[in-house]
C-alpha positions in Angstrom: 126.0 7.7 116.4 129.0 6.9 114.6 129.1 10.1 112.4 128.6 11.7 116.1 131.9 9.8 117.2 133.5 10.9 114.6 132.7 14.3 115.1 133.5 14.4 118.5 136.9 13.0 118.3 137.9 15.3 115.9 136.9 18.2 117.8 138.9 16.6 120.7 142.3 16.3 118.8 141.7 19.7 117.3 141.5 21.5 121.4 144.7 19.2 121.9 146.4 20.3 118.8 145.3 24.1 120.0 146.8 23.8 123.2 150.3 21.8 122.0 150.7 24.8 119.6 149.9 27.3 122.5 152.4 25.2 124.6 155.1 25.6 122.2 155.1 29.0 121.7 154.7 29.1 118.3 153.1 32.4 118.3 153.3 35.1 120.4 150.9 34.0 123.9 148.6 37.6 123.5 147.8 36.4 119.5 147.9 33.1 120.5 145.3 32.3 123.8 145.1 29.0 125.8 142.2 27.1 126.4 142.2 28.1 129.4 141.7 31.9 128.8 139.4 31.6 126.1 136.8 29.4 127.9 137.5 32.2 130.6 136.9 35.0 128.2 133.6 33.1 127.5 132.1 32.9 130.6 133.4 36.5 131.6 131.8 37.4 128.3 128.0 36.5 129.4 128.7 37.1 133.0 130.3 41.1 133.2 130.5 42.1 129.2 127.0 41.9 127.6 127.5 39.0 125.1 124.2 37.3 125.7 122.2 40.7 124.7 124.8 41.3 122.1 123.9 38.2 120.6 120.3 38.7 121.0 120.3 41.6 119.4 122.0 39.8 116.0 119.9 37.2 115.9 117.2 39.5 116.4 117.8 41.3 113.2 119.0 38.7 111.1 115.7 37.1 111.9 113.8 39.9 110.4 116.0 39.9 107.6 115.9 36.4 106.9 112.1 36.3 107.1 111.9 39.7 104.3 114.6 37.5 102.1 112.9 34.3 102.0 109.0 35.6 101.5 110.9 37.6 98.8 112.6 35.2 96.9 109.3 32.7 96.8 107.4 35.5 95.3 109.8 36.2 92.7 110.6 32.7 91.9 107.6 31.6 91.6 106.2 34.6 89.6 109.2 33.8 87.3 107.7 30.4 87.1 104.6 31.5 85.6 105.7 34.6 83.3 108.4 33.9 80.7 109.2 37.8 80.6 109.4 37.9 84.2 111.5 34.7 84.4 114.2 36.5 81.4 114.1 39.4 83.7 114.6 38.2 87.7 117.1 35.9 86.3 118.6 38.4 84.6 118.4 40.4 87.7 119.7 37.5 90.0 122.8 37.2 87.6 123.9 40.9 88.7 122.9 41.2 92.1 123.9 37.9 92.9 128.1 39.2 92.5 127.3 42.0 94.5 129.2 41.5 98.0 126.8 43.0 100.6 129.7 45.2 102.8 129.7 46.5 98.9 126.0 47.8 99.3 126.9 49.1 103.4 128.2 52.9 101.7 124.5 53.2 99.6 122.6 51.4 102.2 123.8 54.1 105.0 122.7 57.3 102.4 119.8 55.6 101.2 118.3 54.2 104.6 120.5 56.2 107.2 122.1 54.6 110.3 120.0 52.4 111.9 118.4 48.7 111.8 117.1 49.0 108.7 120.9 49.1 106.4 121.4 46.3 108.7 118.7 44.9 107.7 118.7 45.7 104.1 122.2 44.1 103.8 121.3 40.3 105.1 118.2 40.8 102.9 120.5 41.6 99.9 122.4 38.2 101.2 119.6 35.7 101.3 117.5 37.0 98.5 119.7 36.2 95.7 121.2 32.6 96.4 118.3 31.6 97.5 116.3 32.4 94.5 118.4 31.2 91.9 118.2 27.7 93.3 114.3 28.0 93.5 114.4 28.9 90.2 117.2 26.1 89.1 114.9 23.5 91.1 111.8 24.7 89.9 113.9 23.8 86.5 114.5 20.2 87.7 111.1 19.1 88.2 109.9 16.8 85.5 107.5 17.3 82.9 104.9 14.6 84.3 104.4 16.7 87.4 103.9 19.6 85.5 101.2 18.0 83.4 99.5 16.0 86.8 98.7 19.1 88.6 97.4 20.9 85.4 95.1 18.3 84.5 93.7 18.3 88.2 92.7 21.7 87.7 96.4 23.4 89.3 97.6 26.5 87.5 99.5 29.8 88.8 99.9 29.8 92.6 98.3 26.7 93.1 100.9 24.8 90.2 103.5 26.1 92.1 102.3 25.2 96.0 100.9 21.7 95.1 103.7 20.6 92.6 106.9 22.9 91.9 107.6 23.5 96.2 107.4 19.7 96.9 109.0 18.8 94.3 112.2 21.2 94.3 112.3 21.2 98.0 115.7 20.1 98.1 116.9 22.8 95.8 114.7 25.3 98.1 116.4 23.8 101.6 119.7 24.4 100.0 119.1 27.6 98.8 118.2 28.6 102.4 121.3 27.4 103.9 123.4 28.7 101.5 121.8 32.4 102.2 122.0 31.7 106.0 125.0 31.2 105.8 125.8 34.5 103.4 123.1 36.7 105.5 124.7 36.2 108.8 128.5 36.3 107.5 127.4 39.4 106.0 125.1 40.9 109.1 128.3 40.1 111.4 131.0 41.8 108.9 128.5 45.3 108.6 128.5 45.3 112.4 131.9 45.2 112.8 132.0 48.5 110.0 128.6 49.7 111.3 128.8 49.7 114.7 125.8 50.2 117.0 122.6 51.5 115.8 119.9 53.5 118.1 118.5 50.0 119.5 121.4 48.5 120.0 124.7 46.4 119.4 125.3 43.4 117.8 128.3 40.2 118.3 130.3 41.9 115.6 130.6 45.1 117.4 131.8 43.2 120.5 134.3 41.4 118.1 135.5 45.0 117.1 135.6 45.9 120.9 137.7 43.3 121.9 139.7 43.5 119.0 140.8 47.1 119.4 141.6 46.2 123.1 143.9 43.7 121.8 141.5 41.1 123.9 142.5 38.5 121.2 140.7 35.8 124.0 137.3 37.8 123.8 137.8 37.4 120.1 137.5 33.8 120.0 135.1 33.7 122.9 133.3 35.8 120.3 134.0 33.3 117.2 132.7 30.0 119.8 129.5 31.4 120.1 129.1 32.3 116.3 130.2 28.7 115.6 127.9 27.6 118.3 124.4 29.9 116.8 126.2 28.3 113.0 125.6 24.7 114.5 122.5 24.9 116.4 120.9 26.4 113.1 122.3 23.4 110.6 121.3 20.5 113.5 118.3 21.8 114.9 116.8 23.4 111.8 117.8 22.6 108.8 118.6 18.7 109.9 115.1 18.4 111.3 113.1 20.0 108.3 115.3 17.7 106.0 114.3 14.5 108.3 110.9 15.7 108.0 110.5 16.3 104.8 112.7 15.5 101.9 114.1 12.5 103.5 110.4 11.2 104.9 109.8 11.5 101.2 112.8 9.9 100.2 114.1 12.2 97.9 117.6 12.5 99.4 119.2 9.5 101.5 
């Protein structure tokens, strides 16, 4: 609760610094919305300019591309766990791939896939698959020796080794690597839609950004931004803070 105080209080003098600056005239009022119009720009936004299904649609593809990523990067890692070559080689492989910046890939992805879902798709992939298995792989490093040797000598080897003592015991290192490609795969989904556009099924929240940036609706843009933040939070509180209560810290392997 008092973390939650905390919190809340600086969200408060951050509104009140917003709207002193706003006040003052610091900038110029159409770069520079109120409170006021922004809130209004967010309820417009759901009620006459399509945000809700724009921001279905987003979270509708990056959750098939986060899915893809993360079955992905468990195979690999923990194939690389077994197989020295393979490890030499993925690691290798996450090394290069890993620099890459996704909006990069957008120019191949369009040739090689065409327009549609799939380069969007292909580019959060891209996003979640790397991070994410180099800290598998660095927390598969982690886990001690005496783990190793307990689940080999009660009959564990290959796929079971890895299930029964690798995951549990480098969960922390695999919860980390999952919010660090969250965070990269929907950065990244929201910059190609704002390049990409709209596909044959749809549009996305950074194609509404775009929209509202090209009519100057500066407002819309942060409406835009508050409901990006608000998707951000709900994932790190209600998913990520719950599968940590439940697991690493039930197990007391973080405090």
């Amino acid at each position: 609760m008092k973390e939650i105080r905390t919190q809340i209080i600086f969200i408060i003098c951050f509104l009140a610094a917003w709207q002193v600056v706003y006040q003052m005239q610091v900038f110029p009022q159409m770069m520079f919305p109120s409170l006021k119009e922004i809130g209004q720009s967010f309820i417009d936004g759901f009620k006459d300019d399509s945000l809700l299904q724009y921001t279905l649609y987003s979270m509708s593809l990056i959750i098939k591309g986060l899915a893809i990523g993360i079955v992905l990067a468990f195979i690999f890692s923990s194939i690389a766990v077994v197989s020295k070559i393979f490890h030499s080689i993925y690691n290798l492989v996450v090394s290069v791939c890993d620099l890459l910046p996704g909006v990069a890939l957008l120019p191949l992805a369009i040739l090689w896939i065409g327009i549609g879902e799939g380069t969007i798709i292909f580019i959060v992939v891209h996003s979640i698959l790397w991070p994410m298995s180099r800290s598998i792989m660095d927390g598969f490093k982690s886990v001690s020796s005496i783990y190793i040797e307990s689940g080999k000598n009660m009959g564990l080897k290959g796929l079971g080794l890895v299930i029964g003592v690798y995951l549990p015991a480098a969960f922390t290192h695999v919860l980390s690597g999952m919010r660090v490609g969250w965070a990269r795969a929907w950065r990244g989904l929201i910059s190609v839609e704002m390049i990409f556009g709209t596909t044959g099924s749809g549009a996305g929240i950074g194609w509404f950004i775009f929209m509202k940036r090209t009519n100057v609706d500066i407002a819309g843009v942060f409406a835009a931004l508050i409901v990006i933040i608000i998707i951000g939070i709900i994932v790190e509180y209600g998913v990520f803070h719950t599968i940590e209560k439940r697991t690493v810290k039930k197990w007391g392997m973080v405090r």
